[in-house]
N, C-alpha and C positions, 0 to 999 in steps of 0.2 A: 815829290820835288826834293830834289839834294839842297842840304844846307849851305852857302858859301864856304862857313868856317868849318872844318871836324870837330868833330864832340869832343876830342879829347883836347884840341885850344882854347875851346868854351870852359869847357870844365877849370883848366888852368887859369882864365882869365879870371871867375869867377872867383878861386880859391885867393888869386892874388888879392883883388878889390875886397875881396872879406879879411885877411890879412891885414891891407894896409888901412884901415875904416876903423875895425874891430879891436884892433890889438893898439890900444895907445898906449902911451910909453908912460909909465909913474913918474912924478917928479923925482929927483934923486939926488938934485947937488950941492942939494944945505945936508945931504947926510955926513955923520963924520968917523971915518975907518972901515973898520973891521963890521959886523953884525952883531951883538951880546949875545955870546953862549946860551944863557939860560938866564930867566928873569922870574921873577913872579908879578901877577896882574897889580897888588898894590905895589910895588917896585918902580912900574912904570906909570901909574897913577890911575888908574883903569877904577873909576866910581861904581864900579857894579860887583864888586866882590863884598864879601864880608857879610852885615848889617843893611845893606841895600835894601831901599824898600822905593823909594819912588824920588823923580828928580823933576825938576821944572827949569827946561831952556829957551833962550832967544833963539831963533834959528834961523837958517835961510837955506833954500834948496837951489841950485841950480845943476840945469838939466840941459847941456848945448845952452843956447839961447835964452831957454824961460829960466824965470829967475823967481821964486818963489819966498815970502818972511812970513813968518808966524812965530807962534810958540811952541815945543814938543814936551809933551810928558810922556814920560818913561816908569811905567810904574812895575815891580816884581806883584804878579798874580799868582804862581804858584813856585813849587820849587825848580821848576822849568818852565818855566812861562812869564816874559816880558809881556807888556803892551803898550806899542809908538803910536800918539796919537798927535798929531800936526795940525792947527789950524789956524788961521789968518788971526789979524787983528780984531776983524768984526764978527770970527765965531764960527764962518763957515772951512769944514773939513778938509782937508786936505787930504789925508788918510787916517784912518785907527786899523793898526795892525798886531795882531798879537804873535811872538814866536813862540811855540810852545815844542820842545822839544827838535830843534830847526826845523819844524813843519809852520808854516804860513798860513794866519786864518784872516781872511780878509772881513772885518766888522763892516768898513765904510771907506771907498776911494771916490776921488770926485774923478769924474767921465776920462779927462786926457792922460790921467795916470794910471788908469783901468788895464794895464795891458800884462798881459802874462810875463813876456821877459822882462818887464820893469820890476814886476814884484818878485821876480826869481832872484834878480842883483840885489833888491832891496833884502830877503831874505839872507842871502850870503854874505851883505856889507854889515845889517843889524846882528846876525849871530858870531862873526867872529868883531866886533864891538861889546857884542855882551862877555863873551869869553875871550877877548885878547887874546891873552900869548896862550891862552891854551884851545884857541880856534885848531878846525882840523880840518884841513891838514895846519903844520903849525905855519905861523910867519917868522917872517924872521925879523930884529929886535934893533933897530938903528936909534945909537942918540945923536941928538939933533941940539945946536945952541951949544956946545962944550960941557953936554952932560945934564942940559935945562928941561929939555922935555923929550920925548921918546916918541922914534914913527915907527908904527909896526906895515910890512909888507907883504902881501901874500896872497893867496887867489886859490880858487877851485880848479881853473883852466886857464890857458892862455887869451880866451875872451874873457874874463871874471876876474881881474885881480883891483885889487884895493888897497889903499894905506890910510892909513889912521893913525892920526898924531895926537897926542895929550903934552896939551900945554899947558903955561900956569901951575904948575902943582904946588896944593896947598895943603900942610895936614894929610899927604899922602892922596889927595882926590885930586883928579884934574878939574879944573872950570874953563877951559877953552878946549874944543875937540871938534875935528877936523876927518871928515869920511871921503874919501878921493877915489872915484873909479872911472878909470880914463875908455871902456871902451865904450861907454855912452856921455863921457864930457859930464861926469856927475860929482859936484861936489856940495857936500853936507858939510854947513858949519853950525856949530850950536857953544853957547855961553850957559854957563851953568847964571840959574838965578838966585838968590838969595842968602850967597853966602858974602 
């Protein structure tokens, strides 16, 4: 039996709706100018360089619709190897995930975040988070506020891209920090605790 449409309108329709779904647009209009040349990760306030050894934030995850609070600790495990661990107020998991060399080791995800392309983004938003400006491929370096805090912008592909904003800088650390990837409506926010 012949199809209605031809394959090859299919296929266009198809490329279109992945298109326009997939590819969402980054915020962009509190940035101000040109990009910064070149920067260094304490420059922009990037807490995981140097002396990093481990941090403790408020956070909240939202994903489209679900909305997700907890805590995250971020702890350095080896000389390449973080581990993000998220969990509610009352202790149950959210995820523990360790980067170790951009490879993804999944300890513990709870059931509706279980899903492969979720940890692929999450892998690609938490590695160029640990390495900021020297994520690779690189981002590129916008201030934001009149020089107050710094969004970096950048992506693997044109489904994968992210920004990340350090605000509050204090002592060179940022304490507000902001993970944005619009082609699953995901944004991570976390508040540095204890300083």
């Amino acid at each position: 039996m012949k199809s209605f449409f031809p394959d090859k309108y299919i296929l266009s329709l198809i490329t279109a709706l992945l298109l326009m779904t997939a590819c969402g647009t980054l915020p962009k209009e509190d940035l101000q100018g040109y990009p910064v040349r070149s920067a260094k990760a304490e420059a922009i306030g990037s807490p995981y360089t140097g002396s990093f050894e481990k941090a403790m934030y408020r956070a909240t995850l939202d994903i489209g619709k679900n909305h997700l609070t907890g805590y995250l600790l971020i702890k350095k495990t080896s000389d390449s190897g973080f581990r993000f661990a998220f969990a509610n107020e009352i202790g149950m998991t959210w995820f523990d995930l360790e980067l170790v060399n951009q490879e993804m080791i999944k300890h513990a995800v709870f059931g509706p975040l279980d899903k492969k392309a979720l940890l692929r983004i999450f892998a690609t938003d938490f590695d160029a988070l640990l390495r900021s400006v020297n994520a690779n491929p690189g981002p590129k370096i916008y201030p934001v506020a009149e020089g107050k805090h710094y969004a970096l912008i950048g992506g693997t592909s044109p489904f994968n891209k992210y920004r990340i904003d350090y605000k509050d800088i204090k002592e060179g650390k940022a304490r507000h920090i902001t993970v944005i990837n619009p082609a699953i409506r995901l944004t991570f926010s976390m508040k540095l605790l204890g300083l």
